[in-house]
C-alpha positions in Angstrom: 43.6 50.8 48.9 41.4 49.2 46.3 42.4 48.3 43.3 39.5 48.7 41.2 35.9 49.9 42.0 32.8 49.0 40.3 29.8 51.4 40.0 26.4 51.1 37.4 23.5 53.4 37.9 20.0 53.2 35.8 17.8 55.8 35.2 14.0 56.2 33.7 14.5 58.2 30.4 10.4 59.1 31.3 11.3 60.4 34.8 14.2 62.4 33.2 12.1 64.3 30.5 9.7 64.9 33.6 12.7 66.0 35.5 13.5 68.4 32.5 9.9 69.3 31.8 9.2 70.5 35.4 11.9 72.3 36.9 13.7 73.9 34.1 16.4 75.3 35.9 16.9 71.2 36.4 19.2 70.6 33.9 21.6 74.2 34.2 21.9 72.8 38.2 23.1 69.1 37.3 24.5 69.1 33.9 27.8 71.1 32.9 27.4 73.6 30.3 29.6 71.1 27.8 27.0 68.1 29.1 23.8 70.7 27.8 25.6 71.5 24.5 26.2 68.1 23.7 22.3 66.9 24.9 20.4 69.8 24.0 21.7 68.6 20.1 20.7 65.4 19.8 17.1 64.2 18.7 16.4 62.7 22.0 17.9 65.0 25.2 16.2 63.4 27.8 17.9 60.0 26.4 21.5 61.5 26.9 21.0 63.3 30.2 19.3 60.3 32.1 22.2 58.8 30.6 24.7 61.2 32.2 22.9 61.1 35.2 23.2 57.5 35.6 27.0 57.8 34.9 27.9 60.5 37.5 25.8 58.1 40.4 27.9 54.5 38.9 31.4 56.8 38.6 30.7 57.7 42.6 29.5 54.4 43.5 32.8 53.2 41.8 34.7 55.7 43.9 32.7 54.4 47.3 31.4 57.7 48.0 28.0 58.4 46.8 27.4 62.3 46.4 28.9 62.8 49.8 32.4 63.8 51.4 31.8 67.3 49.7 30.8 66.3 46.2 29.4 68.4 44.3 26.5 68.0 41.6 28.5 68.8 38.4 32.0 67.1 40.3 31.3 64.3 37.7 30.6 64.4 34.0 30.8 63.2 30.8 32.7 64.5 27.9 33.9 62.5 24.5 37.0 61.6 23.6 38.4 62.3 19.7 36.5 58.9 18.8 33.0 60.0 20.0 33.2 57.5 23.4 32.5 58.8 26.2 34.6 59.5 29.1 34.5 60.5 33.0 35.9 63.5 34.0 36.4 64.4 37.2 37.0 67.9 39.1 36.8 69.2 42.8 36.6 67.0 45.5 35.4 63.9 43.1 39.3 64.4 42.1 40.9 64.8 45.3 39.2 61.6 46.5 40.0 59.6 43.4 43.5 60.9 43.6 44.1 60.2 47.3 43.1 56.4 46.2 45.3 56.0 43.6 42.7 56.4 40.8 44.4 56.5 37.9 41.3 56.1 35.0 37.7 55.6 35.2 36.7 53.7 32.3 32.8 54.1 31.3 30.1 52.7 29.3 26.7 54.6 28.7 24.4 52.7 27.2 20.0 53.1 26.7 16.9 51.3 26.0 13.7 53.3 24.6 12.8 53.2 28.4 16.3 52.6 30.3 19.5 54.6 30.5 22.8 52.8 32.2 25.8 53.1 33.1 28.5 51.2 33.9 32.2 53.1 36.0 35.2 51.4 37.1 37.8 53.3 38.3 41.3 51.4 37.8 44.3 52.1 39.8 48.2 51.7 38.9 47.9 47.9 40.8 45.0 47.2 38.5 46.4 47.3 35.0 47.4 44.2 33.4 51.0 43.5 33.8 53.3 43.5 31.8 54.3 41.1 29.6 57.2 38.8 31.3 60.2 37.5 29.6 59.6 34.0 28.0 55.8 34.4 28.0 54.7 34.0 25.1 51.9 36.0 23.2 49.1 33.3 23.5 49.3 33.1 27.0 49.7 36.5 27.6 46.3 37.1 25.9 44.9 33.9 27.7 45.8 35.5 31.4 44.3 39.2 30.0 41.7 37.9 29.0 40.9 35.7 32.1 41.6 39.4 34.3 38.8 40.9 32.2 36.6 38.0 32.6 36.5 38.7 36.5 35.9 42.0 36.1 33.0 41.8 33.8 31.6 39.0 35.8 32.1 41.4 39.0 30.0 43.8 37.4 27.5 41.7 36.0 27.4 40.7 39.8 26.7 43.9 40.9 24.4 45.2 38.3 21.7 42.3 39.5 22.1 43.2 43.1 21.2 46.6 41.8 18.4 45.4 40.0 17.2 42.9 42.6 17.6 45.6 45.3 14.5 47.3 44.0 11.9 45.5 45.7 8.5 46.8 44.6 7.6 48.8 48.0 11.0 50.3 47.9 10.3 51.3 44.3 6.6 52.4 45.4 8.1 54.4 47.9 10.8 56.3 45.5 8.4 57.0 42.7 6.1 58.7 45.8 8.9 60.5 46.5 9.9 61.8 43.4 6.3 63.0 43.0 6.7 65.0 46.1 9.7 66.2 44.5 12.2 65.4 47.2 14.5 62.9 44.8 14.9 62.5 41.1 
């Protein structure tokens, strides 16, 4: 069982509004009706639902599963916690899988460009949390070993997110933008 999984996802905000623009019924098939509320009142939706799209494809990357296994379109999605951030929340078979590996959180960052929206998942099981503090450690170092823990992580995903980016080799991104003109992928 892993201990962590990493997952980030970008999206075109352009190919979105398309997305939105063309196929109206888009956005009632993907989003959840909280997700439409929350996007549908914002200056910008097409900003914060290629946003939320990108989040539900890095949350199942982080889980290792891709929308397969009998995951479902709106298994994923994004709500806000008390202080406006946003969070992962998971139903269906996206939960059974994440609780059949231990998954205790999914911690998430959504983030956007004027052309760009990203996100980065990582789901975190029990083994995965810092641990505690041990008798006789002292605060400093305590910090100093956290710190170093998150350091890995964020390098891990800094990792990943340029094999994502390098992964895109012009004919393969040739190839998906003629697909999504065909309208067989977003």
């Amino acid at each position: 069982m892993a201990e962590a999984g990493i997952g980030v996802d970008i999206v075109e905000i352009d190919r979105m509004e398309s997305a939105l623009q063309k196929t109206p019924s888009f956005a009632e098939k993907m989003f959840t009706d909280e997700e439409r509320a929350y996007c549908e009142g914002t200056a910008r939706p097409a900003v914060h639902y290629a946003a939320r799209f990108a989040a539900r494809e890095a949350v199942l990357k982080a889980l290792g599963t891709g929308f397969s296994q009998g995951i479902g379109r709106k298994d994923v999605s994004v709500s806000r916690d008390p202080q406006g951030r946003p969070i992962a929340v998971l139903s269906g078979r996206a939960a059974e899988i994440a609780e059949e590996q231990g998954i205790i959180e999914v911690a998430l960052s959504l983030s956007h460009t004027a052309g760009l929206a990203v996100a980065n998942a990582m789901t975190i099981t029990e083994a995965a949390r810092p641990a505690p503090k041990k008798k006789g450690e002292d605060e400093r170092a305590q910090i100093a070993r956290s710190f170093r823990e998150a350091r890995s992580v964020l390098d891990e995903l800094e990792r990943v997110q340029e094999e994502e980016l390098i992964a895109v080799s012009p004919v393969e991104a040739a190839a998906e933008e003629d697909a999504h003109e065909a309208g067989t992928e977003l």
